[in-house]
C-alpha positions in Angstrom: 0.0 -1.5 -6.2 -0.9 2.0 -4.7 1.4 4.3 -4.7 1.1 8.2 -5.1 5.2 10.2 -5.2 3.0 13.4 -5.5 3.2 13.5 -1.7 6.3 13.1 0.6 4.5 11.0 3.4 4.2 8.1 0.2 7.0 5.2 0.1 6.7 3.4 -3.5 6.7 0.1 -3.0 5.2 -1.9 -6.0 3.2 -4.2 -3.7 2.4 -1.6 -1.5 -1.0 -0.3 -0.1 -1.0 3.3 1.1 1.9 2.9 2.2 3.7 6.0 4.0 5.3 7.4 7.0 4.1 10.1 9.7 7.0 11.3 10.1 7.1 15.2 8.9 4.0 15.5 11.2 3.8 18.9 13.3 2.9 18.3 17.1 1.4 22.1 18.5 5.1 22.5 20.0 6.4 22.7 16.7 8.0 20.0 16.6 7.9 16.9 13.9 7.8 13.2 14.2 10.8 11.3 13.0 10.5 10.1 10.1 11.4 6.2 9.5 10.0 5.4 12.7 6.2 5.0 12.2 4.7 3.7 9.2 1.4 2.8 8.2 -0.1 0.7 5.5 -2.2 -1.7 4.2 -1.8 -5.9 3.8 1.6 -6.5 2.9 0.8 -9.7 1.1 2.2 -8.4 -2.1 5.8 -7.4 -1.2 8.3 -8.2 -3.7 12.4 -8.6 -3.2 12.4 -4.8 -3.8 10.3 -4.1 -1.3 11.7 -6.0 1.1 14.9 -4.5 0.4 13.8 -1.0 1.2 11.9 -2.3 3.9 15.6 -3.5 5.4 17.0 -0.3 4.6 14.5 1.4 6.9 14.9 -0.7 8.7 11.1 -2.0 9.7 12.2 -3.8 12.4 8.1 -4.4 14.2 5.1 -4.7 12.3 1.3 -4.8 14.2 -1.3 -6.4 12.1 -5.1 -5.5 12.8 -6.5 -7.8 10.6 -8.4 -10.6 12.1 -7.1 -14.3 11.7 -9.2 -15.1 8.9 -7.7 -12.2 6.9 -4.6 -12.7 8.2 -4.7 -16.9 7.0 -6.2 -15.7 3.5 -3.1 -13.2 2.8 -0.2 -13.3 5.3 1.9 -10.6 5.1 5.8 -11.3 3.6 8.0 -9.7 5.8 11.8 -10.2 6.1 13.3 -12.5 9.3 14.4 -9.2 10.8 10.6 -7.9 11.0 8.8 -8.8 14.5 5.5 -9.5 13.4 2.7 -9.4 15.8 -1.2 -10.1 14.8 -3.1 -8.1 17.1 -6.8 -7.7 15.4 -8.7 -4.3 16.1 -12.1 -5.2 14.5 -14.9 -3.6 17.0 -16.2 -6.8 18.7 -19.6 -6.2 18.2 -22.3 -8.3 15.3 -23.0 -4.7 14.0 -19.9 -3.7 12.4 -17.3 -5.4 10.7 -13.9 -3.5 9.9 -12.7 -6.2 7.1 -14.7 -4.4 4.2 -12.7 -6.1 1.9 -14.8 -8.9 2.9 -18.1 -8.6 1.9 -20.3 -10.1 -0.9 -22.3 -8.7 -3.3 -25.5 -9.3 -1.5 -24.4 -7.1 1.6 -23.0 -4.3 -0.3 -26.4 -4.4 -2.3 -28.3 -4.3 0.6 -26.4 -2.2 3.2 -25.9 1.6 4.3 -22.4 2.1 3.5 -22.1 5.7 5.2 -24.4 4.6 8.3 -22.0 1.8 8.5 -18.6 3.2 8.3 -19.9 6.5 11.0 -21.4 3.6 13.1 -17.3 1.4 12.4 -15.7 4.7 13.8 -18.5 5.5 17.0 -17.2 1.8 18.4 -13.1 1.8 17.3 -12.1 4.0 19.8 -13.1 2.0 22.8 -11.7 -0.6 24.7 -9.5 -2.0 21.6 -7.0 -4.6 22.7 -4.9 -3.7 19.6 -4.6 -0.7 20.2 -3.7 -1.1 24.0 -0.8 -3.2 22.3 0.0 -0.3 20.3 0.5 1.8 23.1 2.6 -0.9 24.8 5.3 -0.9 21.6 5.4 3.2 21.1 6.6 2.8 24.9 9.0 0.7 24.8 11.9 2.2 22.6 13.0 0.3 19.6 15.3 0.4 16.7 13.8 0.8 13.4 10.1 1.3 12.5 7.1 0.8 13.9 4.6 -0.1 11.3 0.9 -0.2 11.7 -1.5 -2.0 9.0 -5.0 -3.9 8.2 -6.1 -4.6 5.0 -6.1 -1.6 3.0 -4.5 0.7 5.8 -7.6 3.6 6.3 -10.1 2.1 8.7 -8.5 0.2 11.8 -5.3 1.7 11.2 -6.4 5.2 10.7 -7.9 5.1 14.1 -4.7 3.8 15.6 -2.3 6.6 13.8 -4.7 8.9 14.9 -4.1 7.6 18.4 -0.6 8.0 17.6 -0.9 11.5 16.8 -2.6 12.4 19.4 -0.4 11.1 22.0 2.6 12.7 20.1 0.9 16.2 20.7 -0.6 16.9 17.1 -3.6 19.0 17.0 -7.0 17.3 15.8 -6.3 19.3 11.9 -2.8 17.6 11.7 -4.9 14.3 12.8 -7.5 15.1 10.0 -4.9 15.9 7.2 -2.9 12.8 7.4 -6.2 10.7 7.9 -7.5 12.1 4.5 -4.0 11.0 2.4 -6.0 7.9 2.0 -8.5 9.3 -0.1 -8.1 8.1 -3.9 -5.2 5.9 -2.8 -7.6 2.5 -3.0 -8.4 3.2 -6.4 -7.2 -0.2 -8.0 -8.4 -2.3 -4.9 -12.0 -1.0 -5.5 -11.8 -1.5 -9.3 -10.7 -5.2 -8.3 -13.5 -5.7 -6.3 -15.9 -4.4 -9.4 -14.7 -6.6 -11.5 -15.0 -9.2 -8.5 -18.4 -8.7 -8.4 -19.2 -7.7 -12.0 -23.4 -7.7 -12.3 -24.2 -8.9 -8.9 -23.3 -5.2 -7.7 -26.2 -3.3 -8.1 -26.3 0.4 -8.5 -26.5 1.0 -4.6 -24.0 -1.9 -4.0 -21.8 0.2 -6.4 -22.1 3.5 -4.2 -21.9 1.2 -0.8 -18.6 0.0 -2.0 -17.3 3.5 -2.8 -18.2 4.8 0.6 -16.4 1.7 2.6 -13.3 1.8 0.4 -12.4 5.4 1.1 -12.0 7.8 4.1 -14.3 10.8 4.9 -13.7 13.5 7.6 -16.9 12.8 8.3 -15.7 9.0 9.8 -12.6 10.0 11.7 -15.3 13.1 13.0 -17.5 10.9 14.3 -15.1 9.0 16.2 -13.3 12.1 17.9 -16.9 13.2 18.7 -17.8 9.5 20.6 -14.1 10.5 21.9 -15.6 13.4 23.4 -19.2 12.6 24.5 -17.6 9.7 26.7 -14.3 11.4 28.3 -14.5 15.1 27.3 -11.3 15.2 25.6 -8.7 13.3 23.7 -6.2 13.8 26.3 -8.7 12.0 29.3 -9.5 9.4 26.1 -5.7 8.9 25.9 -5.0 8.3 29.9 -7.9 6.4 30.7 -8.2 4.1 27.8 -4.8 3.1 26.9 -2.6 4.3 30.1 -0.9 7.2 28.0 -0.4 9.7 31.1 1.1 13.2 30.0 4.3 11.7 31.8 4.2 9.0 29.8 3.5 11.2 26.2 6.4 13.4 27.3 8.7 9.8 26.8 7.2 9.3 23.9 7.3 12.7 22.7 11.1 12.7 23.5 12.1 9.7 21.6 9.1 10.2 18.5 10.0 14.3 18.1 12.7 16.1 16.9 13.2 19.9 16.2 
């Protein structure tokens, strides 16, 4: 569905949404994550035999899905038996912000701040997210196969969460950044659907709204390492006391996630 080969981190899979690995990744040590063993994408709704068959040749062996229920009901992801699959949604619970931008309707897009709204999406993803305490729980634990991370297009909720991942792997915040931005001109044909979706009930500011809440900006995954650092100082103090990720436990993780 989106797919780019240009870059290595992409895995074309023709149901795939920004689909790709972290492994390649340089922590400041020098070292790089493994690759096959954490993968982030979008729905997964769309798989077809093919892709399930490279998926088993991974092998994907746990998926964590951030969507909420409703999304999750609308489009369930099809997986192979091997696959533990666990719904654990990230959305910011808060009436202000809603993370399932594939969501809304004409009227809101017409009517809403896209930018304001993704910078304010990113000030509250951060913080005290049950998914991503799960997250932390499965990197952990060691495990066969891949780890894969998705929501619905794979930028918003789960670029928070590899960015968490990152971090606690040791990668510097412009390692962070650069593998954040891969998503940029990867929703293309999503976007074009949900034009055509809406046709001539998108006004011209509904048009831009939807561009800025279907791609990533450094400007988003910014404003959420700066909340990062207004309330604990740091990333590494954001790590511990959020989500239990002591540098004892990072150097497990590190060990198993790294090689030279």
């Amino acid at each position: 569905m989106t797919t780019r080969t240009s870059h290595p981190a992409f895995i074309p899979l023709q149901g795939g949404i920004n689909f790709r690995d972290l492994g390649g990744q340089r922590a400041a040590d020098g070292r790089r994550v493994r690759s096959g063993k954490l993968l982030r994408s979008g729905s997964l709704h769309n798989m077809t035999p093919e892709d399930l068959n490279h998926l088993s040749a991974i092998p994907l062996s746990r998926v964590l899905d951030y969507r909420d229920p409703t999304e999750v009901n609308r489009s369930p992801d099809r997986l192979n038996s091997e696959a533990f699959y666990l719904n654990a949604p990230a959305n910011p619970l808060s009436s202000s912000v809603n993370a399932k931008v594939t969501e809304f309707n004409a009227a809101t897009l017409n009517a809403m701040d896209g930018e304001q709204f993704m910078l304010q999406l990113y000030r509250q993803l951060p913080f005290d997210n049950a998914a991503y305490r799960q997250l932390t729980q499965w990197l952990m634990e060691p495990f066969d196969g891949a780890l894969l991370q998705h929501c619905a297009v794979g930028k918003d909720r789960t670029g928070v969460g590899c960015a968490l991942t990152l971090f606690a792997l040791g990668c510097d915040s412009n390692t962070v950044m650069e593998e954040y931005l891969l998503t940029q001109g990867m929703l293309a044909q999503v976007e074009g659907f949900l034009l055509d979706t809406f046709g001539e009930g998108l006004n011209e500011l509904g048009r831009k709204n939807l561009a800025a809440i279907m791609t990533v900006q450094e400007s988003y995954l910014a404003t959420a390492l700066s909340s990062i650092e207004q309330r604990y100082g740091n990333v590494d103090r954001w790590l511990e006391q959020e989500y239990r990720l002591t540098p004892q436990a990072r150097e497990a993780l590190q060990s198993r996630l790294l090689e030279d």
